[in-house]
BATIGU-651625 format. One record per residue (C-alpha): residue number from 1; residue in one letter; x, y, z. Coordinates in pm, whole numbers, plus 50000, padded with zeros to 5 digits. Layout:
BEGIN
[NUM,"A",[X,Y,Z]],
...
***
This chain:
BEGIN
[1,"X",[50000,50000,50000]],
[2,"X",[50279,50266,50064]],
[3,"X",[50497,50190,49760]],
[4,"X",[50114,50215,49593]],
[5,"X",[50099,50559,49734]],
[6,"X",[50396,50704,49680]],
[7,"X",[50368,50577,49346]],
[8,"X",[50076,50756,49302]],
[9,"X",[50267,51142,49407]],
[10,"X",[50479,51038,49175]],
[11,"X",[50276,51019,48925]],
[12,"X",[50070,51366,49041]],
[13,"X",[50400,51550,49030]],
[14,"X",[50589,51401,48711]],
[15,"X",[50852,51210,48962]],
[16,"X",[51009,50964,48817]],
[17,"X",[51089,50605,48958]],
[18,"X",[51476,50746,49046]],
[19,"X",[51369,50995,49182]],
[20,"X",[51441,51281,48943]],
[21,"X",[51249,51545,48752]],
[22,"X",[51265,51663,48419]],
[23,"X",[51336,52039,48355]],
[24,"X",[51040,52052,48117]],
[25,"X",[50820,51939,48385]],
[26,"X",[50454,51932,48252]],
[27,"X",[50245,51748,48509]],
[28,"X",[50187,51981,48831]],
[29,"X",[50148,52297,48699]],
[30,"X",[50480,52426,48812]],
[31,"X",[50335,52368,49217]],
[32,"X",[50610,52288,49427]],
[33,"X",[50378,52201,49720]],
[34,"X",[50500,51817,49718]],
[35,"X",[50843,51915,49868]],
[36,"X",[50613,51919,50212]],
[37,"X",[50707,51543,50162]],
[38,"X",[50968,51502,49952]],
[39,"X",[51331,51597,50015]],
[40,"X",[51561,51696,49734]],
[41,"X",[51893,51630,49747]],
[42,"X",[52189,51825,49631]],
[43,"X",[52190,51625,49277]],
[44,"X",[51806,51694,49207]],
[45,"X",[51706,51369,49350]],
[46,"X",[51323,51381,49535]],
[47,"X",[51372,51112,49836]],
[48,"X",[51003,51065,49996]],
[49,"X",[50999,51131,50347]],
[50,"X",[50879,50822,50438]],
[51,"X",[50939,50517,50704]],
[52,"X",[50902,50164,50633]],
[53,"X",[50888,49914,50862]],
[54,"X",[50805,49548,50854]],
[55,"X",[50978,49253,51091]],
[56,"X",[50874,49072,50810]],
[57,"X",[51157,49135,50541]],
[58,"X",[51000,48999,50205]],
[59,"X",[50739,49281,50163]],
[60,"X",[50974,49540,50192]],
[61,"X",[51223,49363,49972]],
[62,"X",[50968,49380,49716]],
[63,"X",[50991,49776,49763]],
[64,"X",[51406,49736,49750]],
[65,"X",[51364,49490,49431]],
[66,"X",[51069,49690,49298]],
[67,"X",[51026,49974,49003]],
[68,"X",[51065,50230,49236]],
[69,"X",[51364,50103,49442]],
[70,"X",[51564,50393,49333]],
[71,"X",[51311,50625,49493]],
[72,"X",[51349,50549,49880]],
[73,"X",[51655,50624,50108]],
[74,"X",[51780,50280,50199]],
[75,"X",[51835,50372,50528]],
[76,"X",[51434,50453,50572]],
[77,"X",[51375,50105,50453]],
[78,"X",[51407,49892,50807]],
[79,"X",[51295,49514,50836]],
[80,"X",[51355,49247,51083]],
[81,"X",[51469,48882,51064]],
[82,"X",[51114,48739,51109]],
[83,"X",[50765,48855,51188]],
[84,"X",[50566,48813,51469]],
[85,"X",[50304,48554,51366]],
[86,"X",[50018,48765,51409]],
[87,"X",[50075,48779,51801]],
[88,"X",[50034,49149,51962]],
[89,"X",[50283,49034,52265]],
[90,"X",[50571,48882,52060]],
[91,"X",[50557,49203,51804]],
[92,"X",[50521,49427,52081]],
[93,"X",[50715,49347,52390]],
[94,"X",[51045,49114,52237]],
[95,"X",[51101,49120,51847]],
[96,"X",[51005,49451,51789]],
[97,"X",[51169,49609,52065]],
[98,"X",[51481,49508,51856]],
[99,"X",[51398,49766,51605]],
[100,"X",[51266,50005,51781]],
[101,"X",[51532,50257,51853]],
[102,"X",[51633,50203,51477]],
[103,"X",[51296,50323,51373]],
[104,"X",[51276,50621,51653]],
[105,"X",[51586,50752,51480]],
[106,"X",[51492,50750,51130]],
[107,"X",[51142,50906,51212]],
[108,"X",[51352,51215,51442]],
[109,"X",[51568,51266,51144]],
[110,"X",[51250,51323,50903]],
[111,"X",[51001,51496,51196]],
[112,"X",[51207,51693,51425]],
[113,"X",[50970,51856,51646]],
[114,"X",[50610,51785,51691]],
[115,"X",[50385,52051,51803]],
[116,"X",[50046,51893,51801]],
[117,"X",[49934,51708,52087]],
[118,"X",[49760,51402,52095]],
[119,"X",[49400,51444,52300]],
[120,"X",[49210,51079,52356]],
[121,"X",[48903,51166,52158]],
[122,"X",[49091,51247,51846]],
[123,"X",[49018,50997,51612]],
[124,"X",[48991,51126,51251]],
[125,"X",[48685,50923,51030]],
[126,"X",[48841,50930,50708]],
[127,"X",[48617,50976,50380]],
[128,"X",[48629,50983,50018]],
[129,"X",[48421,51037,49727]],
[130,"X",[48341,50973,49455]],
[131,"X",[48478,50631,49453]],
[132,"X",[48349,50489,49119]],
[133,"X",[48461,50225,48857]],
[134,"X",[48603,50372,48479]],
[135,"X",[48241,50224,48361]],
[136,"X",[48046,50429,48546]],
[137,"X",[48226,50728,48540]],
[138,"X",[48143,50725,48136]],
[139,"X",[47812,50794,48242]],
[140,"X",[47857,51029,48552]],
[141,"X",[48011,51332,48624]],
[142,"X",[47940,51398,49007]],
[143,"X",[47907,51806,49147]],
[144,"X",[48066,51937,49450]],
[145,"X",[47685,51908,49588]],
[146,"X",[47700,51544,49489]],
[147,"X",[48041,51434,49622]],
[148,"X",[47994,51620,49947]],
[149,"X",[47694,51461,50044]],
[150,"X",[47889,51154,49909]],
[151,"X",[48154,51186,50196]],
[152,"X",[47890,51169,50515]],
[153,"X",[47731,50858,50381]],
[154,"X",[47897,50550,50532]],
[155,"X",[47935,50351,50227]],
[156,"X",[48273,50617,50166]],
[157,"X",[48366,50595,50484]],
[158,"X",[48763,50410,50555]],
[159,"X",[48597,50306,50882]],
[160,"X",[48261,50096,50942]],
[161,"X",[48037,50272,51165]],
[162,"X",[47670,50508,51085]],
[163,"X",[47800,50853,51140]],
[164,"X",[47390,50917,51192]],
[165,"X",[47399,50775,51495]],
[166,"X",[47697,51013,51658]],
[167,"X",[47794,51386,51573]],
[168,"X",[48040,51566,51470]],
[169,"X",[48283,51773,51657]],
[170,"X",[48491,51866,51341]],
[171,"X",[48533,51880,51022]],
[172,"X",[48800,51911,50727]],
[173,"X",[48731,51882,50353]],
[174,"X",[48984,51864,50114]],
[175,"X",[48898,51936,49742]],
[176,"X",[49085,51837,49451]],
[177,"X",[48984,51964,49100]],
[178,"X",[48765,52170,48918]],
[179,"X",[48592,52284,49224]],
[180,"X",[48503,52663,49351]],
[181,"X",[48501,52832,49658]],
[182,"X",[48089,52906,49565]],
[183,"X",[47998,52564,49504]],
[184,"X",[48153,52438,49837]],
[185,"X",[48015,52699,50052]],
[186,"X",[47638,52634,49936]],
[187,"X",[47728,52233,49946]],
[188,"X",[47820,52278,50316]],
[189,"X",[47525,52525,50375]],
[190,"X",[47325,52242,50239]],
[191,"X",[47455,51989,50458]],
[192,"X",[47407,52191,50769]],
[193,"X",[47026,52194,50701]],
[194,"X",[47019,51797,50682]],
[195,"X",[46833,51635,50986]],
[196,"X",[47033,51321,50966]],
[197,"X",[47397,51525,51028]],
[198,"X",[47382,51641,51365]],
[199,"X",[47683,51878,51520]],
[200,"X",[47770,51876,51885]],
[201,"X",[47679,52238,52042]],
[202,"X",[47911,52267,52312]],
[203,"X",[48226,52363,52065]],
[204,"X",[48185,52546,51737]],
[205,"X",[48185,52294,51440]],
[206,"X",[48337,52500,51188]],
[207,"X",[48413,52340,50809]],
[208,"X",[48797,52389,50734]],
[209,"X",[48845,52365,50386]],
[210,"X",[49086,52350,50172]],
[211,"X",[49102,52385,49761]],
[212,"X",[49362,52217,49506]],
[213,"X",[49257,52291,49155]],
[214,"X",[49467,52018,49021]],
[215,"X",[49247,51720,48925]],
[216,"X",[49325,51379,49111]],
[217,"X",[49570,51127,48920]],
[218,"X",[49463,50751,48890]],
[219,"X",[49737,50523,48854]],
[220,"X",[49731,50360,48503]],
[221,"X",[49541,50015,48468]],
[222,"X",[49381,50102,48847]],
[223,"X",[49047,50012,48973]],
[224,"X",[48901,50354,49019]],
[225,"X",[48802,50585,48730]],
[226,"X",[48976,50931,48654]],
[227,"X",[48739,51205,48744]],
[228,"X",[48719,51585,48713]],
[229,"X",[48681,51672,49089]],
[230,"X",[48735,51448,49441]],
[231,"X",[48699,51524,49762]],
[232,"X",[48882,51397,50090]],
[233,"X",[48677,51449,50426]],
[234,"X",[48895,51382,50790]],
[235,"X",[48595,51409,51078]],
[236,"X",[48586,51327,51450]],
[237,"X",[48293,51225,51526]],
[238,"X",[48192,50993,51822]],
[239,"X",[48023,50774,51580]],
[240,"X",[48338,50622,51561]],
[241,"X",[48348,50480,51924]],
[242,"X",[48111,50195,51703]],
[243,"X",[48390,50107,51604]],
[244,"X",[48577,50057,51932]],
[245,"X",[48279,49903,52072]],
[246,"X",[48304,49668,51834]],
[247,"X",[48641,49529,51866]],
[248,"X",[48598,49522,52224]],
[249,"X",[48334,49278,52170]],
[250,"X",[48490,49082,51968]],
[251,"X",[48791,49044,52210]],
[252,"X",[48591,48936,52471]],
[253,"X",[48421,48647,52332]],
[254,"X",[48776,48543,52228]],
[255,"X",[48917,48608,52555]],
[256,"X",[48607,48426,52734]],
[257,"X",[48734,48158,52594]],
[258,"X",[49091,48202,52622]],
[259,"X",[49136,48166,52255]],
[260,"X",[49566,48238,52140]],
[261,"X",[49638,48330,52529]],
[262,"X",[49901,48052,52558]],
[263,"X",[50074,48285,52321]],
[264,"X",[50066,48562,52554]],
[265,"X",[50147,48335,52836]],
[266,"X",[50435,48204,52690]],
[267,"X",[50607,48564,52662]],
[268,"X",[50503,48652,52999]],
[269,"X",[50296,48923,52923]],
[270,"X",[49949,48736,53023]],
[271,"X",[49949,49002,53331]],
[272,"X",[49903,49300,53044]],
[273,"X",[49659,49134,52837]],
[274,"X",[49373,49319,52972]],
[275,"X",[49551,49690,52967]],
[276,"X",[49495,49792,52608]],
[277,"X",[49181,49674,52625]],
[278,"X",[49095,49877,52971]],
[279,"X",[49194,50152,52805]],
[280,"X",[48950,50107,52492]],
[281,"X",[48683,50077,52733]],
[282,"X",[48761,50371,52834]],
[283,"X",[48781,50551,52491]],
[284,"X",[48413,50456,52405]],
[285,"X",[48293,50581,52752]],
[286,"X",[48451,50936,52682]],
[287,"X",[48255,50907,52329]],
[288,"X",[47934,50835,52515]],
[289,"X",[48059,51093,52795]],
[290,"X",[48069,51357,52506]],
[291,"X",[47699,51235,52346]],
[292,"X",[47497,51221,52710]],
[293,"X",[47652,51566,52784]],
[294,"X",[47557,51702,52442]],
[295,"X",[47169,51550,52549]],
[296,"X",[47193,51711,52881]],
[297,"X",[47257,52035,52764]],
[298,"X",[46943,52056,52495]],
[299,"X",[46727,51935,52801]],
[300,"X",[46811,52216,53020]],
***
């Protein structure tokens, strides 16, 4: 999926697999935006700022053996001997330990500082639209109207829960295309009005948004059609704590029956088995915190 990515900015910015760029660059517009995560070296190469890590070596040898192995900084490509078989305890707590301080150090030297702190409710809902096939897009062409609605529908959403049964605390759209300022502001208007999108009142729920009048790229021979206009949509919304709730379930119907803990006893880490999932529990019950006090307030 990364070297799919990065592929992909290549592609947007007429990058080529080694890295360089041609003087008579066409593709971009002249927009030197992507140096935000690219770094060019003193010969004109573009290195992506980018990390990978697997204890598992063959995937990422299929990066080092791959079109674009000339792209990545071999020093930013770290791997183990073996992987961790699935098991949270050995990956965590022994074999990935090993690598640890490796990886630490290559993420300082690409992120020096960090400004942004880390609250417990912020969990981003990512969303995209339009996501249609080249067959359909023959016979569609999607408005901003159209592809913002699109994005607070769950069937575009990167994580499976009904944002209609939570509300929003934020909002960020990101619009790619032949899109204008107009047509977004009376989209969003429109949305506002809709019964089934509800906003928190306690803390203003202002729409950041943010234009890019290239249109998106498609990688060649791809799944998903090329289109004239996209749109990118990061939320936090405590419809997501669905999804926590979820997975909680889930792990305690396999921990009722003690399903893979001989793994985790065999490590000696049986004694922290329960912590990360104490401390989902208490994730959803700040999401629920935030939806009972949002109730409380419209009764009084």
């Amino acid at each position: 999926m990364g070297n799919a990515c990065w592929e992909l900015y290549c592609l947007e910015h007429g990058i080529q697999p080694d890295g360089q760029m041609p003087s008579d660059k066409t593709i971009g517009g002249g927009d030197d935006s992507f140096n935000t995560f690219f770094s060019e070296t003193g010969a004109g190469k573009h290195v992506p700022r980018a990390v990978f890590v697997d204890l598992e070596p063959t995937v990422i040898d299929e990066v080092r053996t791959g079109t674009y192995r000339q792209l990545f900084h071999p020093e930013q490509l770290i791997t183990g001997k073996e992987d961790a078989a699935n098991n949270y305890a050995r990956g965590h707590y022994t074999i990935g330990k090993e690598i640890i301080d490796l990886v630490l150090d290559r993420t300082r030297k690409l992120f020096q500082t960090n400004l942004v702190p880390y609250p417990r409710i912020h969990f981003p809902l990512a969303t995209y639209a339009p996501v249609i096939s080249a067959e359909k897009a023959y016979h569609e062409q999607l408005s901003v109207a159209e592809i913002t609605n699109a994005c607070f529908e769950p069937a575009n959403q990167m994580v499976k829960c009904d944002p209609r049964h939570g509300k929003y605390m934020a909002c960020c759209l990101l619009y790619r295309g032949d899109v204008v300022p107009k047509d977004v502001n009376s989209a969003i208007a429109t949305i506002k009005t809709k019964r089934s999108i509800q906003f928190v009142d306690w803390c203003p729920t202002g729409f950041k948004v943010g234009i890019n009048y290239q249109p998106p790229t498609v990688v060649p021979g791809g799944d998903l059609a090329k289109v004239q206009r996209a749109v990118c949509m990061l939320s936090n919304t405590t419809a997501i704590a669905e999804a926590w709730a979820r997975l909680d379930h889930k792990f305690d119907l396999m921990y009722a029956k003690r399903a893979f803990v001989h793994w985790y006893v065999v490590k000696s880490v049986s004694a922290c088995l329960r912590c990360p999932c104490t401390d989902l529990k208490f994730k959803i019950m700040l999401y629920q915190i935030l939806v009972k006090f949002e109730t409380y307030q419209l009764l009084t």
